[in-house]
C-alpha positions in Angstrom: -22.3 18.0 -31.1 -23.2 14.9 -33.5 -26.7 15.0 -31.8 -27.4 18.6 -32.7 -25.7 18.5 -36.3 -26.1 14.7 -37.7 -24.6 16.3 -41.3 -21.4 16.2 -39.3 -21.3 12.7 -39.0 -19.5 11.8 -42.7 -17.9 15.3 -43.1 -14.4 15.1 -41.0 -13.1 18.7 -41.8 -16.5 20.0 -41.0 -16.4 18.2 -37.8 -13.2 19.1 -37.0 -13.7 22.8 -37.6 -16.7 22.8 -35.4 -15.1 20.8 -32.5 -12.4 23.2 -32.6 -14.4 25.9 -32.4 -16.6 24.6 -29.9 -13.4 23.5 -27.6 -11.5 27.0 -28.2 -14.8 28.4 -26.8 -15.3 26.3 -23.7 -11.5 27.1 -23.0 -12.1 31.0 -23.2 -15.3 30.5 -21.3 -13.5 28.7 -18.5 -10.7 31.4 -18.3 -12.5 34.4 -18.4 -15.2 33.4 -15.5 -11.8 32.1 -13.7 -10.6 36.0 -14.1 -13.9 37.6 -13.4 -14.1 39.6 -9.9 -17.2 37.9 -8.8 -15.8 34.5 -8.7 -11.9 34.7 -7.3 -13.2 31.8 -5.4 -13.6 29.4 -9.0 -10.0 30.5 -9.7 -7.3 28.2 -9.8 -4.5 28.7 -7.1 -1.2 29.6 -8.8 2.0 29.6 -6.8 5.4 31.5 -8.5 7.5 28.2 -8.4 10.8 30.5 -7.2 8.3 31.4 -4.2 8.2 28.3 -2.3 11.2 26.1 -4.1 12.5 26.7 -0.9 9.7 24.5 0.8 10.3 21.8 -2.1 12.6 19.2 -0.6 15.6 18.6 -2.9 15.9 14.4 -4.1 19.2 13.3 -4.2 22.9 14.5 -3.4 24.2 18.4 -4.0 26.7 18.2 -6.6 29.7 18.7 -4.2 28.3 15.6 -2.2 27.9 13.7 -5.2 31.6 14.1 -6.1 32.6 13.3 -2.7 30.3 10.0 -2.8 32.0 8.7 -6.2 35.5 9.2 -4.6 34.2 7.2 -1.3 33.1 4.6 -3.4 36.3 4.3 -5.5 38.1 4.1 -2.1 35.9 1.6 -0.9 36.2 -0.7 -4.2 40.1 -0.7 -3.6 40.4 -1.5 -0.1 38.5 -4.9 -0.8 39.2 -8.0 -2.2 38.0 -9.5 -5.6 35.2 -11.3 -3.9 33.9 -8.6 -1.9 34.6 -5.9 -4.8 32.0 -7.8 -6.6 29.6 -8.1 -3.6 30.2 -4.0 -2.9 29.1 -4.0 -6.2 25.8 -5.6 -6.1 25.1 -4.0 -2.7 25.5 -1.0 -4.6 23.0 -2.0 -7.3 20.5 -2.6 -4.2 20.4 -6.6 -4.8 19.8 -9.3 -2.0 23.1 -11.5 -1.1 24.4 -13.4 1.4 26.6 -11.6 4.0 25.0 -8.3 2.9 24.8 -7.7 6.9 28.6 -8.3 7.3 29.9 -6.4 4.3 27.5 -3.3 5.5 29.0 -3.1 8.5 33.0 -3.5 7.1 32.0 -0.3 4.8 30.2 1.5 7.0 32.9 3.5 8.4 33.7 4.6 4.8 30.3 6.7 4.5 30.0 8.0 8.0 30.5 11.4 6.8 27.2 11.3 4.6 24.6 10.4 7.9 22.1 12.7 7.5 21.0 12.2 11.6 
């Protein structure tokens, strides 16, 4: 654009006009050869997101299983002791301890009912 019209070069609203016109026009360009019938193959492929959310794996816990999660974890914070509240509690936070193995396997049987095999 600053090749063809050097003027533009110290005039910022002129510029700005003529980039915006230029841009609008590349934009309409694009989306009416997009909708023309002798190119459906240029168009972009547009999927209804309510169409296939049901392919679309869900991250995360359903609310119900989220409640049911906080409750196991209040039980499980009461049954211990001091010391292994506060090791629950950096398990929980995903950090690295020692006798991370042997507190897994004492609150294991707490979250059986969330194994997903």
């Amino acid at each position: 654009l600053l090749e063809r019209h050097p003027e533009l070069v110290g005039d910022e609203a002129r510029l700005y006009r003529y980039f915006k016109t230029k841009f609008s026009s590349y934009l309409k360009d694009v989306l009416r050869r997009q909708e023309s019938q002798k190119r459906q193959f240029d168009k972009m492929a547009y999927e209804e997101i309510g169409d296939v959310a049901h392919a679309i794996p869900a991250g995360g816990l359903w609310l119900d299983d989220y409640v049911a999660y906080r409750e196991v974890l209040v039980q499980v914070e009461e049954a211990l002791s001091e010391a292994d509240r506060k090791q629950f509690q950096a398990l929980v936070r995903g950090e690295r301890f020692k006798g991370r193995q042997a507190l897994l396997r004492k609150v294991r049987p707490y979250f059986s009912g969330f194994d997903q095999g």
